[in-house]
C-alpha positions as CSV (number, residue, x, y, z in Angstrom):
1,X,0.0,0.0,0.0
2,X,1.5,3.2,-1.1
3,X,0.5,6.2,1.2
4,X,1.2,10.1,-0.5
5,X,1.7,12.5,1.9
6,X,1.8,16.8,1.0
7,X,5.5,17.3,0.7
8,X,4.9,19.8,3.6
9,X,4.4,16.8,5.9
10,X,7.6,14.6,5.5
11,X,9.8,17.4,5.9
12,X,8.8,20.4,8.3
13,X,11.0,23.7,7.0
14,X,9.6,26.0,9.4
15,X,11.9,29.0,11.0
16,X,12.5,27.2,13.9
17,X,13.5,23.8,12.0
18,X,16.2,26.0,10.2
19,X,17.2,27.9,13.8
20,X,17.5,24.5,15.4
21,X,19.9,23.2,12.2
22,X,21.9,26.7,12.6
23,X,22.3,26.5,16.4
24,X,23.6,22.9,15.7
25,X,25.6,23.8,13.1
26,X,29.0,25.2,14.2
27,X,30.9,25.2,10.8
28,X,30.9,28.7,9.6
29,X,30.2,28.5,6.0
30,X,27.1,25.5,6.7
31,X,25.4,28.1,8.8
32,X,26.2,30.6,5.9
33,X,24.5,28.7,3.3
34,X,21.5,28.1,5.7
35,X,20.6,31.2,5.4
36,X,19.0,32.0,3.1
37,X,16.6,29.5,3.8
38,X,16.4,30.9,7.3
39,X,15.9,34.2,6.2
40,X,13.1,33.3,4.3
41,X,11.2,31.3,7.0
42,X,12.0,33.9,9.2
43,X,11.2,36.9,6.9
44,X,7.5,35.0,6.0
45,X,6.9,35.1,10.1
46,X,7.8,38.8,10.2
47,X,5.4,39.2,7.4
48,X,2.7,37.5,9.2
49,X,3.6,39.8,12.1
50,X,3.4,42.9,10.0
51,X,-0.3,42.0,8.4
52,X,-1.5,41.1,11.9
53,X,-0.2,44.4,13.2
54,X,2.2,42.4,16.1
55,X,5.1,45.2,15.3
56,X,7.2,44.3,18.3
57,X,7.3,40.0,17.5
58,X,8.1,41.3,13.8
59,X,11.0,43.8,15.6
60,X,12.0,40.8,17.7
61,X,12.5,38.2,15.1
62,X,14.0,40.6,12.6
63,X,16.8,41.7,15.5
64,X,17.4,37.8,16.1
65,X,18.0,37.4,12.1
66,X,20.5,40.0,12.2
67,X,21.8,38.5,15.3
68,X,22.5,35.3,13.3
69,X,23.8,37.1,10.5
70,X,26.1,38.8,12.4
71,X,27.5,35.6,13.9
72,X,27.9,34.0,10.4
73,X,29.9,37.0,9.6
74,X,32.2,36.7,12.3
75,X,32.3,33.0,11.8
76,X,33.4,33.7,8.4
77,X,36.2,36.4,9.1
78,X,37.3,34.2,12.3
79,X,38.4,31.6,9.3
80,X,40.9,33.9,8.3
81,X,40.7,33.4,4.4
82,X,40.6,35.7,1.7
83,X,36.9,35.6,0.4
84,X,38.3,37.0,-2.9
85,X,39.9,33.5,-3.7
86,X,37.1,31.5,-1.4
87,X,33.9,33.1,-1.7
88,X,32.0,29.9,-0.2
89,X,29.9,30.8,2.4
90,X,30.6,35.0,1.9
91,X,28.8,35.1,-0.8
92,X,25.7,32.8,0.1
93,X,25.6,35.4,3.2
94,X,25.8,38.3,0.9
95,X,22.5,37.3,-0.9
96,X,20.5,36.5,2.0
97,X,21.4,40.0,3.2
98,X,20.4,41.9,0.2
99,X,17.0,39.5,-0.5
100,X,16.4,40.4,3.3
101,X,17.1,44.2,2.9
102,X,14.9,44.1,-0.3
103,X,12.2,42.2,1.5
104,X,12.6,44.6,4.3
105,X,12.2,48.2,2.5
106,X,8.8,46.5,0.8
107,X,7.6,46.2,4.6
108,X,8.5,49.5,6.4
109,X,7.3,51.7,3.6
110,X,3.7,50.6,5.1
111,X,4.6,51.9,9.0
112,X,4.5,55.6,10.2
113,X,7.8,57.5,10.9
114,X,7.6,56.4,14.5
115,X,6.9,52.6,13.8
116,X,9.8,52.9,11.5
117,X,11.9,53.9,13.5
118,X,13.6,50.2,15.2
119,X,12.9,48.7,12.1
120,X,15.2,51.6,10.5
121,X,17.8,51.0,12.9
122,X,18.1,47.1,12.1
123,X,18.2,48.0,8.3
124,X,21.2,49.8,8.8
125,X,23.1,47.4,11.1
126,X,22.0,44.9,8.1
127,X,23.5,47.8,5.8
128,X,26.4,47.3,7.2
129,X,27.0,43.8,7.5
130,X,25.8,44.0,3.6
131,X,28.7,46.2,2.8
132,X,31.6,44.4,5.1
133,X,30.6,41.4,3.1
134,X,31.0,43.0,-0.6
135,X,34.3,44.2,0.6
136,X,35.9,40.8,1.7
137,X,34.2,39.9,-1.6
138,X,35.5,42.4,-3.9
139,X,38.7,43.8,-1.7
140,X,39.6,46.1,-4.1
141,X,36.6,47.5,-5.5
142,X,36.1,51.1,-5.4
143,X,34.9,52.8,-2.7
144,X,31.4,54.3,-3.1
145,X,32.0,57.5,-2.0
146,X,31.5,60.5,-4.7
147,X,35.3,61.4,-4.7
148,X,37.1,61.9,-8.4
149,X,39.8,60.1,-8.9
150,X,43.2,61.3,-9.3
């Protein structure tokens, strides 16, 4: 007897199965790779949390993905390679940034100056990691400031 089951029920990818697999995880470039499929589970519960209005669980579980993002990125550095020649796990993290940071500016736009405001603040700390990351990419890319050049 052959029994189908909804994909959805053999294999559970919820935020917390991810957060569980990235707590577990201590190699730097695995918990790199996951994620992006973190970030998405997580992003879909902050968008539940937006359209129900819960602006503080949305704040919270955005702070804990940047938390997480940050550790990756100082998993990665603490390897001590040159992301130029190794890009593995860098650039995974690099994307899940930007498609967060993306996914974020669609959500904010909807929240008055003084709802904004946290969410504002995480967006830059996200900025940030975002731009550390394209420079241990892309070492000697230039800088983005407006300056001529010699």
């Amino acid at each position: 007897m052959l029994v189908l089951l909804p994909s959805g029920a053999m294999a559970q990818n919820t935020a917390a199965d991810f957060h569980t697999r990235f707590v577990q995880d201590s190699d730097p470039i695995h918990r790199a790779e996951g994620m992006r499929k973190l970030g998405t589970a997580e992003f879909d519960e902050i968008t539940k949390d937006f359209d129900a209005g819960k602006f503080p669980d949305a704040l919270a579980l955005l702070r804990e993905y940047r938390d997480e993002i940050d550790t990756c990125e100082k998993g990665l550095d603490a390897r001590k390679v040159d992301a130029e020649k190794h890009p593995k796990g860098y650039k995974q993290l690099e994307m899940s940034v930007r498609e967060s940071l993306r996914e974020l500016d669609r959500l904010i736009v909807s929240l008055t100056a003084d709802e904004q405001a946290p969410f504002v603040e995480v967006r830059k700390n996200l900025e940030a990691l975002n731009r550390h990351l394209i420079h241990e990419l892309f070492p000697n890319r230039p800088s983005d400031d407006n300056t001529p050049p010699d």
